[in-house]
N, C-alpha and C positions, 0 to 999 in steps of 0.2 A: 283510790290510791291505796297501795298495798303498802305493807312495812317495810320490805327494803327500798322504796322510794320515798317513804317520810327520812331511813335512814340515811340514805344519800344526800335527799335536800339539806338534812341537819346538818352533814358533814360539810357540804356547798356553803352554807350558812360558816356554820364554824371558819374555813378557811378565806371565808373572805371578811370576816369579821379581824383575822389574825392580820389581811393583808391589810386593810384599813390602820389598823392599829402602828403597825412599821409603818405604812406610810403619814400618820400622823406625827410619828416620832423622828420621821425625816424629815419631814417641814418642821418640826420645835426646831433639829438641830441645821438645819439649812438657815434660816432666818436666822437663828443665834450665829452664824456663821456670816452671815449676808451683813449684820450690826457689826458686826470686829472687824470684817472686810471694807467699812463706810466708815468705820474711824480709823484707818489706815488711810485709806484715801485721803481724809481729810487730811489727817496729818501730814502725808505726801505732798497735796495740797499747799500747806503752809510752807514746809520748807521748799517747796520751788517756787513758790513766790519771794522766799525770804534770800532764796539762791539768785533771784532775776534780779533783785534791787540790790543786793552787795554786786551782781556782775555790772550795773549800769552805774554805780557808784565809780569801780572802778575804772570803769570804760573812760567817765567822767575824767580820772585822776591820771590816764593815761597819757605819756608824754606823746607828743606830737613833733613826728620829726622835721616836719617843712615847715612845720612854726619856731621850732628849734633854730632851724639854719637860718631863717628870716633874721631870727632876733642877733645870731652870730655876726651877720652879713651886717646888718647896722651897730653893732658894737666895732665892728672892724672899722665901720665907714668913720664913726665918732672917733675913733682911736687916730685914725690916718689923719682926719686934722687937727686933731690935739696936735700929734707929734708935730704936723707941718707949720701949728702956727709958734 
């Protein structure tokens, strides 16, 4: 092996020593990345569960209109023989 082929491996060596390194420094900052992205979630998480159970509350608290008019319908019926008696 001659010297400009020790020079070239060195430099082979070098650039991939450079590309390792970036890619080192791209997974620290992906994974830090991937953490802030899984507590976002979570937190999206919570609020749409906390968003499902105020909607089913509501749903709950929702007026119902053929129970509405049922209850109209026997108010009327009671009312018609109050008056008649």
């Amino acid at each position: 092996m001659d010297i400009r082929s020790l020079d070239a491996l060195d430099e082979k060596i070098g650039r991939l020593l450079r590309k390792l390194e970036s890619m080192q420094e791209d997974r620290a900052r992906l994974e830090r990345e991937i953490g802030e992205l899984a507590e976002r979630h979570a937190d999206a998480m919570k609020e749409l569960d906390s968003a499902r159970k105020r909607a089913a509350e509501l749903e709950e608290n929702q007026r119902d209109p053929g129970q509405e008019e049922l209850i109209r319908s026997k108010i009327a019926a009671l009312l018609s023989k109050l008056e008649a008696a």
